[in-house]
C-alpha positions, 0 to 999 in steps of 0.5 A, a space after each residue: 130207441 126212437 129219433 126222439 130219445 137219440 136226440 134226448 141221449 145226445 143232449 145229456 152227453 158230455 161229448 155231443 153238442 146239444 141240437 138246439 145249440 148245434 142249429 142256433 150255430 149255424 143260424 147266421 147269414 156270415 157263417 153259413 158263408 164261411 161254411 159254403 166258402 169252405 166246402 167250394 175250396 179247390 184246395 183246402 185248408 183255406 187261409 184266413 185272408 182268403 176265407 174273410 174276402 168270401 164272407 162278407 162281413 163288414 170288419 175282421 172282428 165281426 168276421 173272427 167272432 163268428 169263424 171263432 163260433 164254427 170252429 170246433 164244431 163245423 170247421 176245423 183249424 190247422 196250421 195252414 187255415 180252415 178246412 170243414 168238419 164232417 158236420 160242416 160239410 153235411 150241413 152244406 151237403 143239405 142245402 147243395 141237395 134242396 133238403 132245407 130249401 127246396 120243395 119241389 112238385 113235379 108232374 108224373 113221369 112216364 116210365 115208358 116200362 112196363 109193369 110186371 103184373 098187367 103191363 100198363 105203362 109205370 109211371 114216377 112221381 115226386 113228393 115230399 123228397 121222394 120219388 115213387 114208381 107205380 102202376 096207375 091201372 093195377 095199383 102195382 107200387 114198386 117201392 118209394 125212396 128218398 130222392 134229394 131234390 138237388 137230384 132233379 137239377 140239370 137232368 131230364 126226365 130219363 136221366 132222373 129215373 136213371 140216376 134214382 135207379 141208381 141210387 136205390 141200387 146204393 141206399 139197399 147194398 149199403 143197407 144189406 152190407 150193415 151200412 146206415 146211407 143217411 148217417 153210417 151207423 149199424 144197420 139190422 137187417 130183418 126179415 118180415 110179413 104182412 102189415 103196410 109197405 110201400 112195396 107189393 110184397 107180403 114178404 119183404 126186409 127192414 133194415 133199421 139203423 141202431 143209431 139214427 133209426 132211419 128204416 128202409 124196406 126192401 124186397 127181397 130180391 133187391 138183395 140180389 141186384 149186385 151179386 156175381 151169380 145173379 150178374 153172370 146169369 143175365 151176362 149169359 144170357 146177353 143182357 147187362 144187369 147193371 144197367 136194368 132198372 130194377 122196376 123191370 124184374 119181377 123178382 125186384 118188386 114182388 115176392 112172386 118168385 120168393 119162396 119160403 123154405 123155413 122161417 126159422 131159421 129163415 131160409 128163402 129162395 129166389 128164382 129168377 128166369 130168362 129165355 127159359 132157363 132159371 136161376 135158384 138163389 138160396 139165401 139165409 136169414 142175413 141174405 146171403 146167397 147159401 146155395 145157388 143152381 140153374 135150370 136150363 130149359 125143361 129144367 132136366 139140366 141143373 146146375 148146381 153151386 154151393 156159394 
């Protein structure tokens, strides 16, 4: 099912507000007010009298007809005043982020990184809310993902890069975890090859939400970027994992230290080195680590662990 039939479904649904009537609700300079007062409240619910002084309407009865339009859908009405509804609070969310109003165009940011191929200095760019880091001399990309504009306020070029890797850390552990990050529906995890990717990597995984159908691909290493043995490799080895961008492994951004051991059932293996030794992650079809073993130094010294 496509974004396309989803918005057909919700419209025949008893239970859904139809989308033309949802954004036609919304479509009024008092009630996105109302909507911006509620989401800025220090202590919700807000009561009536509180909530009027914010919105700016001319009478009480101009002021109850367009709360009385929210309520329901966007706001919810208790005993003690108004509190936003999930749906208010992401329509607020979408404005606070610059989805609907802001559209900026950035220049191209050093990284000051190296890329792991030719080790030419990265560089990040900005379009269409997302953000991309490549490599201008091999062509190298190392994945483009969704970046709010509301990001980029306040922080300079290093934090931006810091807090968008960050965010890619997040989008792909909710995503393997099962987890939509844009609406929290059931997410499919699949392993494919070949065809266009924003990733240099024939081999790589598409998580696709059952309910929204937002796609987010990934390498297959991003899998391993929060899991224990991964973590305890590189502690052992001095370095904190959680604080490296993810543009900086090799193992992040490309399949060259991917090897398949069987494709059916999928059974693939990760290796990742640091000062000569070696970490071998077996992981299965879902991307869970199976097994895991360390080769240290000339690799005559394995050890091995079952997950």
């Amino acid at each position: 099912m496509n974004r396309l039939e989803a918005m057909e479904l919700a419209q025949k649904s008893e239970h859904c507000l139809r989308p033309a009537e949802a954004f036609s609700l919304i479509g009024n300079e008092i009630r996105v007010t109302i909507l911006e007062a509620l989401w800025h409240a220090d202590e919700p619910p807000v009561g009536f009298t509180t909530l009027y002084e914010h919105a700016g309407a001319d009478n009480t009865a101009q002021f109850n007809y367009h709360l009385g339009q929210l309520t329901g859908h966007f706001v919810r009405k208790t005993d003690d005043g108004y509190e936003l509804r999930t749906a208010g609070e992401s329509v607020v969310q979408a404005a606070v982020e610059g989805s609907f109003n802001a559209h900026p165009d950035l220049d191209p940011i050093d990284t000051g990184d190296d890329c792991t191929q030719c080790e030419a200095t990265l560089v990040a760019t900005y379009s269409d809310e997302k953000l991309a880091i490549g490599c201008p001399t091999c062509g190298r990309t190392h994945g483009q993902y969704s970046f709010p504009p509301g990001g980029l306020i306040g922080r300079t070029e290093a934090e931006t890069l810091s807090a968008f890797n960050q965010r890619v850390r997040h989008l792909h552990s909710l995503a393997r975890d099962g987890v939509c990050p844009e609406c929290s529906g059931q997410m499919r995890t699949e392993i494919v090859r070949g065809e266009n990717c924003c990733l240099d990597a024939d081999l790589r995984t598409e998580y696709t939400c059952l309910q929204c159908r937002h796609i987010l691909c990934s390498t297959i290493g991003l899998a391993l970027l929060d899991q224990p043995p991964v973590v305890s490799f590189y502690r052992d080895h001095g370095l904190d994992l959680q604080t490296m961008s993810y543009w900086q492994l090799n193992w992040c951004v490309s399949d060259d230290c991917t090897t398949v051991e069987s494709a059916d059932p999928w059974r693939i293996e990760v290796s990742i080195t640091e000062n000569g030794d070696t970490l071998t992650a077996s992981l299965d079809e879902g991307l869970s680590i199976v097994t895991t073993y360390v080769s240290e130094g000339d690799a005559s010294n394995q050890n091995f662990k079952k997950a």
